[in-house]
N, C-alpha and C positions, 0 to 999 in steps of 0.2 A: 172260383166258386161264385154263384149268385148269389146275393143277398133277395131273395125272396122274401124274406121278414119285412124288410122293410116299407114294402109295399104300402099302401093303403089301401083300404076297402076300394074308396072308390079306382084304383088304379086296377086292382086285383077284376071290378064290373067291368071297366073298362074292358080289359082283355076279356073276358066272358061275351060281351057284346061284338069285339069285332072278330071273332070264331062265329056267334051266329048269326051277324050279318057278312058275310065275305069279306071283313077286312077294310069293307068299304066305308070309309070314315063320315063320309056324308050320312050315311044309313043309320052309324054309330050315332049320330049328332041327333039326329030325328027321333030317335028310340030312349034316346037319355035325356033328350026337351037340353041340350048343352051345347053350348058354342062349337062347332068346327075347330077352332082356335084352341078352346080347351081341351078338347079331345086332342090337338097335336099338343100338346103343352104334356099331358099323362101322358103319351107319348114314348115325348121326349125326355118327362121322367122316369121312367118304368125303363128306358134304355141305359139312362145314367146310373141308375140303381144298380142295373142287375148285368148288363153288357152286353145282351140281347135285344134284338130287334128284334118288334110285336111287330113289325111291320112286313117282316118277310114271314113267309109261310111256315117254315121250318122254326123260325124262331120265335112264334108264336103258339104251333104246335108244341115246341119243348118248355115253354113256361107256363101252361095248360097241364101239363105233365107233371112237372113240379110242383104246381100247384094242389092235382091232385093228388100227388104221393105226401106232400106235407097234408093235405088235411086225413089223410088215411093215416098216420103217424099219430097226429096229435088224437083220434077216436080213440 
């Protein structure tokens, strides 16, 4: 099971950000004014967290999901 919970906001934008930029981390960094470096850094913690990778398609798609089925929960 994920731990989605423990996410953080900013980790939670993150993911929002590389859905509406293609994934593409450079784009992510430009759009957030934040380091390339920190962008893989949430990353890498947003993988550790939850055991998904934001990085592959599918596994980004399904934490978007999650995401929005928790906050349709929590209304």
């Amino acid at each position: 099971m994920t731990r989605l919970s423990s996410l953080t906001a900013e980790e939670r934008k993150t993911l929002l950000l590389l859905a509406d930029n293609g994934m593409n981390v450079t784009r992510v960094s430009e759009a957030s004014f934040i380091s390339r470096a920190s962008i893989y850094n949430r990353i890498m913690s947003i993988r550790a967290k939850t055991g998904i990778d934001p990085q592959d398609f599918w596994g980004l798609s399904l934490l978007l999901s999650l995401m929005e089925k928790e906050e349709q929960t929590n209304e």
